[in-house]
N, C-alpha and C positions, 0 to 999 in steps of 0.2 A: 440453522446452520446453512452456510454458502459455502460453495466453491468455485474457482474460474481460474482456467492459464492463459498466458499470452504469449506468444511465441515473439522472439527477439530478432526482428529481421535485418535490424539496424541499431548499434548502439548510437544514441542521438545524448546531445548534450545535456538534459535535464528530463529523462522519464517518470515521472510520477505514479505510480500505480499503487491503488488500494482499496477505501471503499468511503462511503458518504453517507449520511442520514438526509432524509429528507430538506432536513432543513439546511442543506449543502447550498450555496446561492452558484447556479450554473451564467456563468458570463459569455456572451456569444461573439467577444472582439477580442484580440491579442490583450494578453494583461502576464503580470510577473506573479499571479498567485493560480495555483494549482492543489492538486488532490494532497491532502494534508496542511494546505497554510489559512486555514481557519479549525475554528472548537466543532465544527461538522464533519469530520474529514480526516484521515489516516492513510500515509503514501510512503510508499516505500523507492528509494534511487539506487539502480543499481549503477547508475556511470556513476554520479555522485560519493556514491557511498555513505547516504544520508536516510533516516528516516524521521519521517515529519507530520508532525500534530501539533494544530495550533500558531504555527509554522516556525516553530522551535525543530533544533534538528538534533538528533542520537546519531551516534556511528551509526552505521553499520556495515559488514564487513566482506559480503559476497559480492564481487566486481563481476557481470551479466557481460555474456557473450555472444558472438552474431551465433543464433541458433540453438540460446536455452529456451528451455521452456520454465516459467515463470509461474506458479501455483500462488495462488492469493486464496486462505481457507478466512471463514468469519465464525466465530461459536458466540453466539449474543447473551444465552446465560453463562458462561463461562468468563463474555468479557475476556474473549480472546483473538487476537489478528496473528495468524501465522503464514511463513513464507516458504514457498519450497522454490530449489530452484534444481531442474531436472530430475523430476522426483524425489530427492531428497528433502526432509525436514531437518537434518543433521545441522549441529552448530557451523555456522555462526545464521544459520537459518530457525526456524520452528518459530515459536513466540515471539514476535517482535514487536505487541503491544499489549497492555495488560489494565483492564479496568474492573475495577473493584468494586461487585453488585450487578457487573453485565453490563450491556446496552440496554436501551428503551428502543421500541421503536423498531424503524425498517431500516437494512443497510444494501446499499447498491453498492456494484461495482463503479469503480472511478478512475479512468484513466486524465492525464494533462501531459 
C-alpha cells in the first residue's frame, strides 16, 4: 500500500496525477503523453475532469482548486487507485480505478 498528496498551487491546463509500474517509459522532452496514456500508468485531471489509463478517458467529477490538497492512495492486492481531495474520500472521490487480481509488481508515484 502507497500513499502521497500534492498540494494544488496552481490549477494548470492538463495535471496528470497517479502512479506507474516500472515498466512506465519516462520521456525527458515535451511530448502529449502523460501519467495514464499508456497500459503502465493511471492519472487522474482534476482541471480536466478526466481519468486516464491506457489513455482512454472516464469522467470524473471533483474540479481541484488553488489550495487542495490531493491524496493519491495505491492498495496492489486490492487492485485499487483511490482519490481524496482535502481529506475526503467521499463520492465523486475514493475508488477511481479498479483491477481484478491486484497489481504485479511495483507502483510509483506519477506526476505529468
Amino acid at each position: 500500500k502507497c500513499y502521497y498528496e500534492v498540494t494544488i498551487l496552481r490549477v494548470d491546463q492538463s495535471p496528470q496525477i497517479g502512479f506507474a509500474t516500472s515498466e512506465f517509459e519516462r520521456v525527458r522532452t515535451h511530448t502529449s503523453n502523460g501519467t495514464g496514456d499508456d497500459d503502465h500508468s493511471w492519472g487522474v485531471d482534476g482541471s480536466r475532469l478526466v481519468l486516464f489509463h491506457r489513455g482512454d478517458g472516464d469522467k470524473y467529477e471533483a474540479k481541484w482548486q488553488e489550495g487542495d490538497v490531493v491524496g493519491l492512495a495505491c492498495d496492489l492486492e486490492k487492485g485499487q487507485i483511490e482519490v481524496s481531495v482535502n481529506g475526503s474520500f467521499d463520492s465523486p472521490n475514493g475508488v477511481v480505478f479498479q483491477r481484478a487480481g491486484g497489481y504485479e509488481g511495483e507502483m510509483f508515484a506519477a506526476l505529468s
